[in-house]
PyMOL CGO cylinders between C-alpha atoms (Angstrom):
from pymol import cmd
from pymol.cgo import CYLINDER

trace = [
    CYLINDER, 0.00, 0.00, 0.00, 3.05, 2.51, 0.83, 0.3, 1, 1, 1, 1, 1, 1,
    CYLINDER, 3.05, 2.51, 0.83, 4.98, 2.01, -2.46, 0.3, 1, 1, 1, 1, 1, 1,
    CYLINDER, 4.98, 2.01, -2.46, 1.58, 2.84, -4.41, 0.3, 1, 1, 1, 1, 1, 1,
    CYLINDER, 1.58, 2.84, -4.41, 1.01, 5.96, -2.76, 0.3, 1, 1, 1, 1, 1, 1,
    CYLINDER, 1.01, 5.96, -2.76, 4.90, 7.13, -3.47, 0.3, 1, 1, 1, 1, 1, 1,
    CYLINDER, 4.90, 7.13, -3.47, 4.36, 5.96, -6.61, 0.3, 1, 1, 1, 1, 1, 1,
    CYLINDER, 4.36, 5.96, -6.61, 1.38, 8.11, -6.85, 0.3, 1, 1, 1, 1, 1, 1,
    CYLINDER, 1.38, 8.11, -6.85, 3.29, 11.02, -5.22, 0.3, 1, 1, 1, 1, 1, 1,
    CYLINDER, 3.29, 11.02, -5.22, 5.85, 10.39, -7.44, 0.3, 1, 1, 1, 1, 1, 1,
    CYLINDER, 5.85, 10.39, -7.44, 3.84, 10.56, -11.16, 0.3, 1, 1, 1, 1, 1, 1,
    CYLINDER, 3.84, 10.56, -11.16, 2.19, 13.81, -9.41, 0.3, 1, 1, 1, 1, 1, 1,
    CYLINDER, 2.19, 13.81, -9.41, 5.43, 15.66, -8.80, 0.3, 1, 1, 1, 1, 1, 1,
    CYLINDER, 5.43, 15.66, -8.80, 7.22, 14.48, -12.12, 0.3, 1, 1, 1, 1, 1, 1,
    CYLINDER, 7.22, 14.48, -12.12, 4.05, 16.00, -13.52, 0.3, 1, 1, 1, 1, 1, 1,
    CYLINDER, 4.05, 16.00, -13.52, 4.34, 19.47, -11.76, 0.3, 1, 1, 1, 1, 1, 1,
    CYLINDER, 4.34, 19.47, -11.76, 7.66, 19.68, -12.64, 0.3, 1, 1, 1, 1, 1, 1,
    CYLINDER, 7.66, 19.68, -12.64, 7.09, 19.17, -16.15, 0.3, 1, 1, 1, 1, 1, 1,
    CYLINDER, 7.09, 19.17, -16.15, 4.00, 21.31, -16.26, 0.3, 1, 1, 1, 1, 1, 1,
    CYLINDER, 4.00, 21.31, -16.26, 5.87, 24.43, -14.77, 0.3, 1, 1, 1, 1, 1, 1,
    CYLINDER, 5.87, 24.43, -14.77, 9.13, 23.32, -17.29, 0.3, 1, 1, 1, 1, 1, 1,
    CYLINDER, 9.13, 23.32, -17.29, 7.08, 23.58, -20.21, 0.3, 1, 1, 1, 1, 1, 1,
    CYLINDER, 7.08, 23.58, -20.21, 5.13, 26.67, -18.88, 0.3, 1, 1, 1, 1, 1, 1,
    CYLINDER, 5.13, 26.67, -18.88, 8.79, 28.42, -18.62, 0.3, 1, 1, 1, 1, 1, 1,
    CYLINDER, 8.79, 28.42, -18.62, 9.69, 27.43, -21.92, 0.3, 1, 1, 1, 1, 1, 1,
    CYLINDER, 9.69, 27.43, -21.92, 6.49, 28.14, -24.11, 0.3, 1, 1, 1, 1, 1, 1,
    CYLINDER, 6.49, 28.14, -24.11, 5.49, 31.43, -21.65, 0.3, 1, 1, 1, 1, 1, 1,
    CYLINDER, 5.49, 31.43, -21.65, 5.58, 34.41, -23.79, 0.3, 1, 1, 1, 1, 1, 1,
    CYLINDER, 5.58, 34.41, -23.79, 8.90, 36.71, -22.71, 0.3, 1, 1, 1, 1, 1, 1,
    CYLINDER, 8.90, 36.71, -22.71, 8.52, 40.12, -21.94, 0.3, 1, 1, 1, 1, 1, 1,
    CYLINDER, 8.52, 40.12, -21.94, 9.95, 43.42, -19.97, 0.3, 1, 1, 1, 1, 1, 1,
    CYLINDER, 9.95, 43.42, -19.97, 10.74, 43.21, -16.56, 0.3, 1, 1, 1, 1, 1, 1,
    CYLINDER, 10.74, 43.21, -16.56, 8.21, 43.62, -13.95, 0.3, 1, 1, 1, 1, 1, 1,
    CYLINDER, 8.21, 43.62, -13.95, 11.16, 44.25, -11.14, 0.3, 1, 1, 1, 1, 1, 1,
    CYLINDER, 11.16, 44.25, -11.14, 11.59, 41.42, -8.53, 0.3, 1, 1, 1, 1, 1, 1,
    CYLINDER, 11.59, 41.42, -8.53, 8.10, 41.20, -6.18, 0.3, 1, 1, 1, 1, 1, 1,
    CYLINDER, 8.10, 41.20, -6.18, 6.55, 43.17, -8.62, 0.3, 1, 1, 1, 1, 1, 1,
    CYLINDER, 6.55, 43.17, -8.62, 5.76, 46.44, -7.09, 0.3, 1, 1, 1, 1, 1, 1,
    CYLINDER, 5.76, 46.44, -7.09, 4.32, 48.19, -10.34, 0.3, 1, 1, 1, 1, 1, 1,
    CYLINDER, 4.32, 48.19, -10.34, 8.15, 48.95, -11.47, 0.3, 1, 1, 1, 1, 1, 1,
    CYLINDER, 8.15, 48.95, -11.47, 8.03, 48.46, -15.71, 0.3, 1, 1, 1, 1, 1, 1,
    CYLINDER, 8.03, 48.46, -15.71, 11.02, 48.81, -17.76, 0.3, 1, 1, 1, 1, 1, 1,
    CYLINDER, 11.02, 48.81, -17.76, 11.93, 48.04, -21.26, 0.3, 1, 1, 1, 1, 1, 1,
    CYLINDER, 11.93, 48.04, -21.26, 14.31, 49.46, -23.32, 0.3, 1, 1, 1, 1, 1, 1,
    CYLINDER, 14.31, 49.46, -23.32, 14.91, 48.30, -27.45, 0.3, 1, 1, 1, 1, 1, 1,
    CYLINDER, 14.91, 48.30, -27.45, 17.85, 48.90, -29.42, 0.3, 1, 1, 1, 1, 1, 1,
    CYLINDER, 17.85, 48.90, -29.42, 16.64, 50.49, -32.79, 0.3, 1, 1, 1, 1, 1, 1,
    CYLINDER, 16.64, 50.49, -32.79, 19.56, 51.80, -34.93, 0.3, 1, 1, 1, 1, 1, 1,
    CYLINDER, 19.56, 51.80, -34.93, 22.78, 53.10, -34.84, 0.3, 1, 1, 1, 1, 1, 1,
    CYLINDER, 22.78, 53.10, -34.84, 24.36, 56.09, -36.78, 0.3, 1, 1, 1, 1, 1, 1,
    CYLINDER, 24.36, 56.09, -36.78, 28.05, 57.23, -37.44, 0.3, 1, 1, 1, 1, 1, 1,
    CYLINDER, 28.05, 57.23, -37.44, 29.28, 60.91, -35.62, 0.3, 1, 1, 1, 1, 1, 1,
    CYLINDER, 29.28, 60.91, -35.62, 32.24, 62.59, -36.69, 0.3, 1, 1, 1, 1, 1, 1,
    CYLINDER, 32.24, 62.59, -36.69, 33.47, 60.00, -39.47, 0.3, 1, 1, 1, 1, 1, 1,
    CYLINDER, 33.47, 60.00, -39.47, 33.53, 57.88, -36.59, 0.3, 1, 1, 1, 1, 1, 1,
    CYLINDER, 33.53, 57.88, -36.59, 34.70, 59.26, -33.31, 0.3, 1, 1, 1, 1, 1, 1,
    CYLINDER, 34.70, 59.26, -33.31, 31.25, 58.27, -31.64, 0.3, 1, 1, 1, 1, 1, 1,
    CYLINDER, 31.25, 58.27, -31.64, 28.22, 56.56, -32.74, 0.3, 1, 1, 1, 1, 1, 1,
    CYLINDER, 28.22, 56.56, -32.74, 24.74, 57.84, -32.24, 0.3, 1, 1, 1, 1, 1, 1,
    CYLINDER, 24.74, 57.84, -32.24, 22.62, 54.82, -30.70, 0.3, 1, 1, 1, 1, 1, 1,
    CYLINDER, 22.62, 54.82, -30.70, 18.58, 55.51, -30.94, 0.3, 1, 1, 1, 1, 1, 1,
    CYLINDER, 18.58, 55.51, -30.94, 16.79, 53.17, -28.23, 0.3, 1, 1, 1, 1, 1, 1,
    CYLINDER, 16.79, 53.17, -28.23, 13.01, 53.11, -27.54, 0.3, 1, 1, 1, 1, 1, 1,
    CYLINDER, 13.01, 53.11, -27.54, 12.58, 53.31, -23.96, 0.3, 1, 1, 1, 1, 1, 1,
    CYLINDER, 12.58, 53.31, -23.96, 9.84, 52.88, -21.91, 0.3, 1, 1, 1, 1, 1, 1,
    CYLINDER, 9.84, 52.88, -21.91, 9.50, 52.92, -17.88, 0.3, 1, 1, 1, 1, 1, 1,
    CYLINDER, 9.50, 52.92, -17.88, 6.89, 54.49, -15.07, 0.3, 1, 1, 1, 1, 1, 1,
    CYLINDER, 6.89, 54.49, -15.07, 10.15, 54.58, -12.44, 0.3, 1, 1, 1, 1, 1, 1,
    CYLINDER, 10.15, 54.58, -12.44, 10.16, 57.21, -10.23, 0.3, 1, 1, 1, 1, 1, 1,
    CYLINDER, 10.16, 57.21, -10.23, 11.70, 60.51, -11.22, 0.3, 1, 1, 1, 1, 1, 1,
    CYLINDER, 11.70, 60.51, -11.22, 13.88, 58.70, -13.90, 0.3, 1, 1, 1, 1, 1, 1,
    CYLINDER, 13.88, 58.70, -13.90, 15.91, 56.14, -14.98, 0.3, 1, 1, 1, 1, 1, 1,
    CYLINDER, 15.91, 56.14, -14.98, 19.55, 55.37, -16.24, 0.3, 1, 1, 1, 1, 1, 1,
    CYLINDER, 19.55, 55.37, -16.24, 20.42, 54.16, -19.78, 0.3, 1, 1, 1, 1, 1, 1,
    CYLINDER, 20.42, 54.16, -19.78, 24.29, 52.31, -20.40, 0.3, 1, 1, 1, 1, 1, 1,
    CYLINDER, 24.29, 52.31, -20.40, 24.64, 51.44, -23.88, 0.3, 1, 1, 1, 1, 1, 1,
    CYLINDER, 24.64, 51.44, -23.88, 27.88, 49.59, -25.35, 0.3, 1, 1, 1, 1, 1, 1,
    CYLINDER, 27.88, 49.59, -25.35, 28.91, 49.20, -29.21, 0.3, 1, 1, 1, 1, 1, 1,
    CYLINDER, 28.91, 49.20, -29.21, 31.72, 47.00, -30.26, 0.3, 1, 1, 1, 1, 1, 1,
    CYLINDER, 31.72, 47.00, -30.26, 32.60, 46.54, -33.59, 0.3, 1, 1, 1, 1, 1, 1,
    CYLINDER, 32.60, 46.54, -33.59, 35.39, 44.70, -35.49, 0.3, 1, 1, 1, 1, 1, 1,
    CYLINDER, 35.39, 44.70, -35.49, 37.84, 47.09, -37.07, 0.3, 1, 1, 1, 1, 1, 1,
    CYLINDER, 37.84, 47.09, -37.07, 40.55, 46.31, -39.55, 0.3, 1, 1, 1, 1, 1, 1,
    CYLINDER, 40.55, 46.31, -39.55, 42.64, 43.75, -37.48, 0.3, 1, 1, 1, 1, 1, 1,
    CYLINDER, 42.64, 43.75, -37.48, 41.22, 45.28, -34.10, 0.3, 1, 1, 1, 1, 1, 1,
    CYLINDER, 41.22, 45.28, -34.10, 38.12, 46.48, -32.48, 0.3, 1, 1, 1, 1, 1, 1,
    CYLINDER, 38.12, 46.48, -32.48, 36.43, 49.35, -31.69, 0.3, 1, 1, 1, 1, 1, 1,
    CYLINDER, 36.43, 49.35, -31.69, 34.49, 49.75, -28.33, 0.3, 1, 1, 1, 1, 1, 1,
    CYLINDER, 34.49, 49.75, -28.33, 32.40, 52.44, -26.60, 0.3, 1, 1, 1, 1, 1, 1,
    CYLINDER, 32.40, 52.44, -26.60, 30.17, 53.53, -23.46, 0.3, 1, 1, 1, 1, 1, 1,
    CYLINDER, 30.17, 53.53, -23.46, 27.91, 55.65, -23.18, 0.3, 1, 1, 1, 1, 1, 1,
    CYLINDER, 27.91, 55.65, -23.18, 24.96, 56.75, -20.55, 0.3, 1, 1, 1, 1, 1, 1,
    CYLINDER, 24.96, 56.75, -20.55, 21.84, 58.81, -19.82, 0.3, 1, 1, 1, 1, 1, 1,
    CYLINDER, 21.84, 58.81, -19.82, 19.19, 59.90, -17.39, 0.3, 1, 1, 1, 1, 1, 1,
    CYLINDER, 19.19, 59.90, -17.39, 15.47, 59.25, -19.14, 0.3, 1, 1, 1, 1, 1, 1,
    CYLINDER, 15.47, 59.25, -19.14, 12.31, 60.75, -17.88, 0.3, 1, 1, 1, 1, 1, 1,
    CYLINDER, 12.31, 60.75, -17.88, 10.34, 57.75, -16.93, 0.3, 1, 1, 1, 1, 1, 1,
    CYLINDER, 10.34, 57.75, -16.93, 6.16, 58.95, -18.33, 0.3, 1, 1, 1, 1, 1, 1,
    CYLINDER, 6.16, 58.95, -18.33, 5.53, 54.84, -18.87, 0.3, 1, 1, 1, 1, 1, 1,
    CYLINDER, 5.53, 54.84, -18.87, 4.83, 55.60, -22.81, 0.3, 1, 1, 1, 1, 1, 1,
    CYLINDER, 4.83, 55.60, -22.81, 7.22, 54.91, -25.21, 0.3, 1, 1, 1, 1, 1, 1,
    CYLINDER, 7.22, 54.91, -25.21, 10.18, 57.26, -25.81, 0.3, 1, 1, 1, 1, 1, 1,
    CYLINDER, 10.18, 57.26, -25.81, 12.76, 57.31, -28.44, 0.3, 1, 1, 1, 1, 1, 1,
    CYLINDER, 12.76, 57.31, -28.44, 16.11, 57.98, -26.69, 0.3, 1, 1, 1, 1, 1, 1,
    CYLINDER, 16.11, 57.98, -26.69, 19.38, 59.13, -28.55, 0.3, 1, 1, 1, 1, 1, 1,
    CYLINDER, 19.38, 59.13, -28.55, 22.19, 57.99, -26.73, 0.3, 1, 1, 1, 1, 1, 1,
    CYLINDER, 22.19, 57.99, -26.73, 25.89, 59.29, -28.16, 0.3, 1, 1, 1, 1, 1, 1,
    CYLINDER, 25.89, 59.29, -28.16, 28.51, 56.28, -27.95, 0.3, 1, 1, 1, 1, 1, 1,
    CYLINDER, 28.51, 56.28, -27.95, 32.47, 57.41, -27.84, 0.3, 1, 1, 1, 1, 1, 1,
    CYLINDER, 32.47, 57.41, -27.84, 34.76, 55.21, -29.57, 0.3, 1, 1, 1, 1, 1, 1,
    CYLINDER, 34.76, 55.21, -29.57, 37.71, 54.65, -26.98, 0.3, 1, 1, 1, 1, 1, 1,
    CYLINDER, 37.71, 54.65, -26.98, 40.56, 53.68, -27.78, 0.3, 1, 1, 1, 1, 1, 1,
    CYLINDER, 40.56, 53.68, -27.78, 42.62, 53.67, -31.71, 0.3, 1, 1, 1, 1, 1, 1,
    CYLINDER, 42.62, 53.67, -31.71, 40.04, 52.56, -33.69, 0.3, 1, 1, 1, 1, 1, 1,
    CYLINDER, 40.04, 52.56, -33.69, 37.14, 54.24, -34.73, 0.3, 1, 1, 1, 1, 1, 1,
    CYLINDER, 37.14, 54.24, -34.73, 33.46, 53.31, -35.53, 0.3, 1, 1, 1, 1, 1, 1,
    CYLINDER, 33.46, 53.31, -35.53, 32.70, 52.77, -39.33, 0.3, 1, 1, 1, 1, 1, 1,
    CYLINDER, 32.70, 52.77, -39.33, 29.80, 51.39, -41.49, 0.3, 1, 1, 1, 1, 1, 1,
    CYLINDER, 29.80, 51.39, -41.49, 28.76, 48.09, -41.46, 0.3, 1, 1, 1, 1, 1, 1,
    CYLINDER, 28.76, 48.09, -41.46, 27.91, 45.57, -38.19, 0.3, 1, 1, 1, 1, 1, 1,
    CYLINDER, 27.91, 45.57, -38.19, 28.11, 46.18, -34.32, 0.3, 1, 1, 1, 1, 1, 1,
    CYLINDER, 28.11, 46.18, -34.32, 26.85, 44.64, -31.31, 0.3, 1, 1, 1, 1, 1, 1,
    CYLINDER, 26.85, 44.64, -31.31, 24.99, 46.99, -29.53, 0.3, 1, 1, 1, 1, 1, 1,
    CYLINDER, 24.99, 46.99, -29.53, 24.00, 46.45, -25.69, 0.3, 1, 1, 1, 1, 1, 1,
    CYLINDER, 24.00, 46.45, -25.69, 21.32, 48.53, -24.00, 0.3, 1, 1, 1, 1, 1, 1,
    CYLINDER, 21.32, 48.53, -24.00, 20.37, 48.44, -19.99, 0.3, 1, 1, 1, 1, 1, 1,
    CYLINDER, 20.37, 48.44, -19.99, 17.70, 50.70, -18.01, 0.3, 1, 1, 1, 1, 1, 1,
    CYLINDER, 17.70, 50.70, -18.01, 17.78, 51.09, -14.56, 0.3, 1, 1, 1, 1, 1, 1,
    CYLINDER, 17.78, 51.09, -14.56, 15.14, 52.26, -12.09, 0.3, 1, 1, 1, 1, 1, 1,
    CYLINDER, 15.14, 52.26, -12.09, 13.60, 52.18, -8.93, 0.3, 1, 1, 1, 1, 1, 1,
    CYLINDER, 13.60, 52.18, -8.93, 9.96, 52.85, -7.60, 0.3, 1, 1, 1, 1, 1, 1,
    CYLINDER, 9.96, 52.85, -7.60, 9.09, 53.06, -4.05, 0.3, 1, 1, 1, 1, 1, 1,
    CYLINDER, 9.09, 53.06, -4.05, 8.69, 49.97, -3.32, 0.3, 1, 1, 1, 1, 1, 1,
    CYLINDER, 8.69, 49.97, -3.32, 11.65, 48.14, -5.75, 0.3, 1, 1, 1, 1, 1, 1,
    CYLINDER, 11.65, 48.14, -5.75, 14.45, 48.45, -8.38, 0.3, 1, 1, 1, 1, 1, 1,
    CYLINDER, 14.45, 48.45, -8.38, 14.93, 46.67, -11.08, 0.3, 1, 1, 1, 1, 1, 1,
    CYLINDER, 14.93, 46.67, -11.08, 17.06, 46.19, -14.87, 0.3, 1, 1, 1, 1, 1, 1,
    CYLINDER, 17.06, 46.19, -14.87, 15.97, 44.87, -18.00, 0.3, 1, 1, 1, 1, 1, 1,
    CYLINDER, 15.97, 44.87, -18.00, 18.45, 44.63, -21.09, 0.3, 1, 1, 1, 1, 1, 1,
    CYLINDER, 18.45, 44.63, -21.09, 18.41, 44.44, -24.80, 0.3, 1, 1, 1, 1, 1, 1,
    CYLINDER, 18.41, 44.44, -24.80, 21.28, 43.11, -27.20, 0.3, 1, 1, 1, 1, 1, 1,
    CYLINDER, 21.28, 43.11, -27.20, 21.17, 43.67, -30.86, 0.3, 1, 1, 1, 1, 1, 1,
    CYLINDER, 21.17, 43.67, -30.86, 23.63, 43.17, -34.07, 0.3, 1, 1, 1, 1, 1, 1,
    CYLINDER, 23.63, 43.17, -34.07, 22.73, 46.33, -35.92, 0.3, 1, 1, 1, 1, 1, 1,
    CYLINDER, 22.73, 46.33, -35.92, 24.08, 48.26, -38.72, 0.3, 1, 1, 1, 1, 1, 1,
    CYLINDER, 24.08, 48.26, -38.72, 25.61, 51.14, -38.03, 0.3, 1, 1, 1, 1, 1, 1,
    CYLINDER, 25.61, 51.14, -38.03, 25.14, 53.76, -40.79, 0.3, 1, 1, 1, 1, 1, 1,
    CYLINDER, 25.14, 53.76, -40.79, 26.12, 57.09, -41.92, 0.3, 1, 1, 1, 1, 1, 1,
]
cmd.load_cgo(trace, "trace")
């Protein structure tokens, strides 16, 4: 009689398991909604990319969107192969958080010897905030094209 009940428990918790497995792998993705939740929404989407100063700096455009309060911070990163090397950059902003959509032009300054040019990057995006109750991150990573 024991072994057919932890049998039982057994084919009920392998079934659990594989209904919240394929619930995490078929659920739909989506911004963050900050760690217990606490009405904190961020998103931010890395849209294009556009050469400054034959180079020096690229011009990332990012649609942001976010009801944290006061504002929010934006680090973006290109890096891009270049000749034999590559070229890297950081940049950052503050962003009004109105929890609509915003597009958001973040300037990106090569560092280093190489400069930016035409063609492929790898462009990074993170937004940072903080409500009353919680903070939270979300992030967006995109191979773009940078052009002039």
């Amino acid at each position: 009689m024991r072994t057919r009940f932890r049998v039982k428990l057994a084919v009920a918790a392998l079934a659990a398991i594989l209904a919240g497995a394929s619930f995490a792998l078929f659920a739909p993705s989506g911004p963050a909604i900050a760690f217990s939740s606490g009405g904190l929404f961020l998103d931010v989407q890395v849209e294009s990319a556009t050469l400054v100063s034959r180079g020096a700096a690229v011009d990332v455009t990012l649609e942001v969107t976010c009801n944290a309060t006061g504002s929010a911070f934006v680090d973006v990163s290109v890096t891009q192969k270049s000749g034999s090397g590559v070229a890297q950059g950081f940049g950052s902003t503050r962003v009004g958080c109105t929890g609509s959509g915003e597009q958001v032009v973040v300037r990106v300054q090569a560092s280093g010897a190489k400069a930016f040019k035409q063609g492929t990057a790898v462009v990074s995006a993170e937004i940072f905030g903080c409500n009353n109750v919680t903070c939270g991150s979300e992030t967006d990573s995109e191979v773009i094209q940078i052009q002039k």
